[in-house]
C-alpha positions as CSV (number, residue, x, y, z in Angstrom):
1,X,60.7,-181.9,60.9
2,X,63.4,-184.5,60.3
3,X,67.0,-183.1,59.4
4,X,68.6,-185.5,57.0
5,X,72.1,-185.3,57.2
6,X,74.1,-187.5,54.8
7,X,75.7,-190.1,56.5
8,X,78.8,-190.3,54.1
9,X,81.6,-187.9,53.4
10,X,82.9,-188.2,49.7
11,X,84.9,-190.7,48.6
12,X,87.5,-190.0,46.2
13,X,91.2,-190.4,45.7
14,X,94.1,-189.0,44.1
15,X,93.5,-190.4,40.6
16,X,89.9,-190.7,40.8
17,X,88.6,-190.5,37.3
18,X,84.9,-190.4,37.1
19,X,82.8,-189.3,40.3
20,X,79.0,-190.3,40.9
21,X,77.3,-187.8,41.6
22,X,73.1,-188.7,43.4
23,X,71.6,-186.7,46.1
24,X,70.9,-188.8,49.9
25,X,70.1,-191.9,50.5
26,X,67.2,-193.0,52.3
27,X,67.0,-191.8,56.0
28,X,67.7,-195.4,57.6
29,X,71.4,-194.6,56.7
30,X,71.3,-191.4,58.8
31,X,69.8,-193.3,61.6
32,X,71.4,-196.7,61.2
33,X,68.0,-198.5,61.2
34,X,69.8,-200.5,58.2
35,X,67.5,-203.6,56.1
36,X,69.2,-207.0,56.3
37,X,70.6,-206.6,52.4
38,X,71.7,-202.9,53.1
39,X,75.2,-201.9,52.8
40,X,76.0,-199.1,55.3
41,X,78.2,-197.6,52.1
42,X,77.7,-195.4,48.8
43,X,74.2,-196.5,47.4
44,X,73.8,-199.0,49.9
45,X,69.9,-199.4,50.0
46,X,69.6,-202.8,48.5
47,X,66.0,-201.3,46.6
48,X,68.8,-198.8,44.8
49,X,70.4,-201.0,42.7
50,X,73.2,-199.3,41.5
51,X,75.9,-201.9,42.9
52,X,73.2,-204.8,41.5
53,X,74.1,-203.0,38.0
54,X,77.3,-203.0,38.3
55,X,77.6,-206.4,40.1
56,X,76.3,-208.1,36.8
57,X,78.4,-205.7,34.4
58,X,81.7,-206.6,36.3
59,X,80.8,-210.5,37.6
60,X,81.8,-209.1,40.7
61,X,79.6,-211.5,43.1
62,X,79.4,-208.9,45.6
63,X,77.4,-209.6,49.3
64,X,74.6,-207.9,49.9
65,X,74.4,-207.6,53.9
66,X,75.7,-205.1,56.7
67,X,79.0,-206.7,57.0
68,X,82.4,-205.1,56.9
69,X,83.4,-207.4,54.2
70,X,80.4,-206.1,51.6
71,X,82.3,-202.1,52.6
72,X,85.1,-203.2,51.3
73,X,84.1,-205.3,48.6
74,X,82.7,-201.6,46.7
75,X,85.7,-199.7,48.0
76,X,88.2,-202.2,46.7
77,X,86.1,-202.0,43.1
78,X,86.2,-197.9,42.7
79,X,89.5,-197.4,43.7
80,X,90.6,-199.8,41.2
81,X,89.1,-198.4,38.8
82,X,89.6,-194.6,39.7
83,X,85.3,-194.0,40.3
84,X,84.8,-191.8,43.6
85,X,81.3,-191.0,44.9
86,X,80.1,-187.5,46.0
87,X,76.6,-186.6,46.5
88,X,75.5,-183.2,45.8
89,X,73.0,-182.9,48.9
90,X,75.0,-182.3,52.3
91,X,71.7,-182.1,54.1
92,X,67.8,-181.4,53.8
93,X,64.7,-181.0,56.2
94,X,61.6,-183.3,55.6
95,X,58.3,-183.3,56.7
96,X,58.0,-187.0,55.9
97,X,60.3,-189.4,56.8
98,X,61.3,-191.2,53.5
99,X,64.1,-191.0,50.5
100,X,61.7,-188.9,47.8
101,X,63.8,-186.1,46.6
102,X,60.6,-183.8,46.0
103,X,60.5,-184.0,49.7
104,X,63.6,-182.3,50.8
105,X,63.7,-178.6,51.8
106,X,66.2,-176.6,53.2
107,X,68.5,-178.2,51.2
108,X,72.4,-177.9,51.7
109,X,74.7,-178.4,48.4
110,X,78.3,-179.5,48.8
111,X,80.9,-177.9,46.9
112,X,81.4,-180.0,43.7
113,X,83.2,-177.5,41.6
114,X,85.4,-177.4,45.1
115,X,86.1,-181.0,45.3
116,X,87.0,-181.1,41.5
117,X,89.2,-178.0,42.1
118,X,90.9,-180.4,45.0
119,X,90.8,-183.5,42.4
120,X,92.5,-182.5,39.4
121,X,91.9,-185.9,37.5
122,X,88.4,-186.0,37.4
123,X,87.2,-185.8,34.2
124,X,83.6,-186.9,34.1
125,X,80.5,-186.3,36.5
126,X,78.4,-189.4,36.2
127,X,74.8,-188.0,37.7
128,X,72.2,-190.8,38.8
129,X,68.7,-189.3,37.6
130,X,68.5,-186.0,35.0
131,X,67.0,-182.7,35.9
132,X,63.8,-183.1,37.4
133,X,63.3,-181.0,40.3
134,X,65.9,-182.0,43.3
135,X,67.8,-184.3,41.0
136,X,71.2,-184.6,40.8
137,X,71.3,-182.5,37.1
138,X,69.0,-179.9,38.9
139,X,71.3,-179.5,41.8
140,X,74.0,-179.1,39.9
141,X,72.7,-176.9,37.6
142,X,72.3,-174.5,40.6
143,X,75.2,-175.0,42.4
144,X,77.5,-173.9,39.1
145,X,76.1,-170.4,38.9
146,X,77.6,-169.6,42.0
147,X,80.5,-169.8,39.7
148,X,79.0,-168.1,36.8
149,X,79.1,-171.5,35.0
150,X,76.7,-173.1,32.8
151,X,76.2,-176.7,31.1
152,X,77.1,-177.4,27.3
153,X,74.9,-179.7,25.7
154,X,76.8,-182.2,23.7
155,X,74.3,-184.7,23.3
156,X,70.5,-184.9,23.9
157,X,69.8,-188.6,23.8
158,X,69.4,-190.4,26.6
159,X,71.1,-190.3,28.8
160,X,72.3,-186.7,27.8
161,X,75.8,-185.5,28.3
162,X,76.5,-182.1,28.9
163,X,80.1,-180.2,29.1
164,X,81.7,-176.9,31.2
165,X,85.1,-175.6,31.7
166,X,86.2,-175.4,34.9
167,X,86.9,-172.0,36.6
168,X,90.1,-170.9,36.5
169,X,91.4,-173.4,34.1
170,X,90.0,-173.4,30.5
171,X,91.7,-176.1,29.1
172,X,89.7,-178.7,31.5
173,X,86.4,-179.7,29.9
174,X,84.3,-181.6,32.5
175,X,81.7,-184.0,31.2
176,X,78.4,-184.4,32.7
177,X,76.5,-187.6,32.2
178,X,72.5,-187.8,33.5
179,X,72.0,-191.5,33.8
180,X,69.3,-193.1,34.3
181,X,68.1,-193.4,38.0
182,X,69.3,-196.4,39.7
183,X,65.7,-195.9,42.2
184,X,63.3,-198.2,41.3
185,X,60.6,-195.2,40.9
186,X,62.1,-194.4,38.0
187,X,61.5,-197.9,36.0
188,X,57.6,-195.9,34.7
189,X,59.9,-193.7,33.1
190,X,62.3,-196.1,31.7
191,X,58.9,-198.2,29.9
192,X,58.1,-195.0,28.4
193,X,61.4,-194.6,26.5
194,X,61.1,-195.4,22.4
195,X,64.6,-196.8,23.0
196,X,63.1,-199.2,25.7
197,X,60.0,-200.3,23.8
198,X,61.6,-201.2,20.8
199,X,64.0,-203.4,22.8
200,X,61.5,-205.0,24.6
201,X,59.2,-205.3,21.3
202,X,63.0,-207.4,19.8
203,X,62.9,-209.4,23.1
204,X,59.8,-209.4,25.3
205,X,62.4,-210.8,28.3
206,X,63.9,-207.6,28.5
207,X,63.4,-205.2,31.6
208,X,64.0,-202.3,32.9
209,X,67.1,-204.0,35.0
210,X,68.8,-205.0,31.7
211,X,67.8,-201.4,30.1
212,X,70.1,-200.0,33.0
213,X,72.9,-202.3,32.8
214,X,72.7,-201.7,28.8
215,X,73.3,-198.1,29.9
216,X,75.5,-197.7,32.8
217,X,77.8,-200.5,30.7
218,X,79.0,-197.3,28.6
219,X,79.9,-195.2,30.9
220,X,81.3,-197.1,34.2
């Protein structure tokens, strides 16, 4: 059994604003056996291509590799513009050795109603994949009723937003939003989307990558 622990503790400052919320990322970050385009960071597996999205939304022309300079490249870009990162998965036992989320057990959540408690300016929860089993959504969903707490839906297209006051403070609406998954295993899903096939039916160029960027444009 392999324990996956995740390698990075949350990242968020002062006047963080929105925080993205995932699960792990792939085992080779927990044992440092990094690919030559990994970024030992936040959603650094080059094959989940978050920071590809938001490279082409921004025009940041950020490197791709295992250097210091690529760290700081993504750290420079969301503290300037107030994004944090905290997973929802602390840790998880696997019998296989690979980043499926249907393959953790003996999950650990970290506190996220905690860390917004710490972080009064966060506002908006920005979740990488909906609530399929041992997504972020799903997670989340189970982590709240610890604090009696439940999601509002406020809109049911995709990706759907969902809103909850926070404990102890009713006049501090949190917004969820389930996004897309940046994973490439989720690009099936994505060519099954109306949305999706009518845009590719406009434009047979467009792909799933542009579908994403389209998306996460809106909210990041």
């Amino acid at each position: 059994m392999f324990k996956h622990k995740h390698p990075y503790q949350p990242f968020i400052h002062s006047d963080t604003t929105k925080l993205i919320v995932g699960t792990l990322p792939p085992p080779r970050f927990s044992t440092g056996e990094l690919l030559e385009k990994d970024v030992d960071f936040c959603y650094g597996s080059y094959y989940n291509s978050l920071w590809l999205y938001l490279d082409k939304i921004y025009s940041l022309g950020l490197r791709f590799d295992n250097s210091e300079a690529a760290i700081l490249e993504r750290k420079q870009f969301l503290i300037s513009h107030k994004i944090g990162v905290c997973d929802i998965v602390d840790s998880c036992e696997r019998d296989k050795v690979d980043a499926s989320d249907l393959g953790m057990e003996n999950i650990i959540l970290r506190d996220v109603i905690g860390y917004l408690k710490a972080f009064p300016s966060i506002g908006t929860l920005l979740f990488t994949g909906g609530n399929s089993k041992n997504g972020p959504e799903y997670f989340f969903r189970k982590h709240i009723k610890y604090y009696s707490l439940k999601l509002e839906l406020v809109s049911n297209e995709v990706p759907r937003i969902h809103e909850f006051e926070m404990p102890d403070d009713k006049n501090r609406i949190i917004k969820t939003v389930s996004l897309t998954s940046s994973s490439g295993s989720a690009n099936r899903a994505i060519g099954s989307m109306p949305l999706y096939k009518q845009l590719k039916q406009r434009n047979p160029e467009f792909n799933t990558f542009d579908f994403r960027v389209m998306q996460y444009k809106e909210f990041f």
